[in-house]
C-alpha positions as CSV (number, residue, x, y, z in Angstrom):
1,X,18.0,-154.0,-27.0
2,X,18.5,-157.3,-25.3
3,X,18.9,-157.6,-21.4
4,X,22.5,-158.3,-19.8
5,X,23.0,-159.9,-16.3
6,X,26.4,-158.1,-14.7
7,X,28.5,-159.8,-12.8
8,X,26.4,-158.7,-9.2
9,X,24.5,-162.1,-10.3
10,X,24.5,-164.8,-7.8
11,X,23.5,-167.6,-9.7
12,X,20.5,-167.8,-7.9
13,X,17.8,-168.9,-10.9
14,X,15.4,-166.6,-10.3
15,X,15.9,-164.8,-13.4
16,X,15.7,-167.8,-15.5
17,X,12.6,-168.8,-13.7
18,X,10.7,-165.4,-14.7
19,X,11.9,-165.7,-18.2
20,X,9.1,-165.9,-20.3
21,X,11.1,-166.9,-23.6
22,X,13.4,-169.1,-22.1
23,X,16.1,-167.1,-22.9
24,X,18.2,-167.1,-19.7
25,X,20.9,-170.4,-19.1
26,X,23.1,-170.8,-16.3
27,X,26.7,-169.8,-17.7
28,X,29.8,-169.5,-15.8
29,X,29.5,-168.6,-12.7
30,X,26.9,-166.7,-13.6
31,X,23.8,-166.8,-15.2
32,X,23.9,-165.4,-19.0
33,X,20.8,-163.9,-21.5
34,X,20.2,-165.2,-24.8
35,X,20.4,-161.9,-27.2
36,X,18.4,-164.1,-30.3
37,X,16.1,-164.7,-28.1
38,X,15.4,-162.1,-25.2
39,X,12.4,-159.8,-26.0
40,X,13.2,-157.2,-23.9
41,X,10.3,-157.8,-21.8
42,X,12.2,-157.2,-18.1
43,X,10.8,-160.0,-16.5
44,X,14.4,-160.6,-15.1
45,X,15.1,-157.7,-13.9
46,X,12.0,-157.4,-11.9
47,X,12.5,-161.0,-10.1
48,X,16.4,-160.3,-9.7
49,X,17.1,-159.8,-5.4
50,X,20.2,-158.1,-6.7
51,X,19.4,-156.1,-9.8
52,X,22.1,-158.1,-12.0
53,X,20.0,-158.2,-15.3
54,X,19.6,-154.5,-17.1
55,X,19.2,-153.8,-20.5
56,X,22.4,-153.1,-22.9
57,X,23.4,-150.0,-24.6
């Protein structure tokens, strides 16, 4: 299952910078997780200062 970023995200890039797949794009207001392409690794979750990104289901 892919990761998901809720919206405690603050836009703050970290996420996308620890991405090892590229996977994570800034998005509206928020930063947002390519499914096709996240491989549920949890780099993001483990850089995120607010704990935004968790996996889905």
């Amino acid at each position: 299952m892919a990761y998901k970023i809720s919206d405690e995200c603050i836009a703050c890039g970290a996420c996308a910078a620890g991405c090892p797949c590229e996977a994570i794009s800034e998005g509206d207001g928020k930063y947002e997780i390519d499914p096709e392409k996240c491989i549920d690794c949890g780099s993001c979750a483990e850089v995120c200062p607010v704990g935004a990104p968790s996996q889905e289901g």
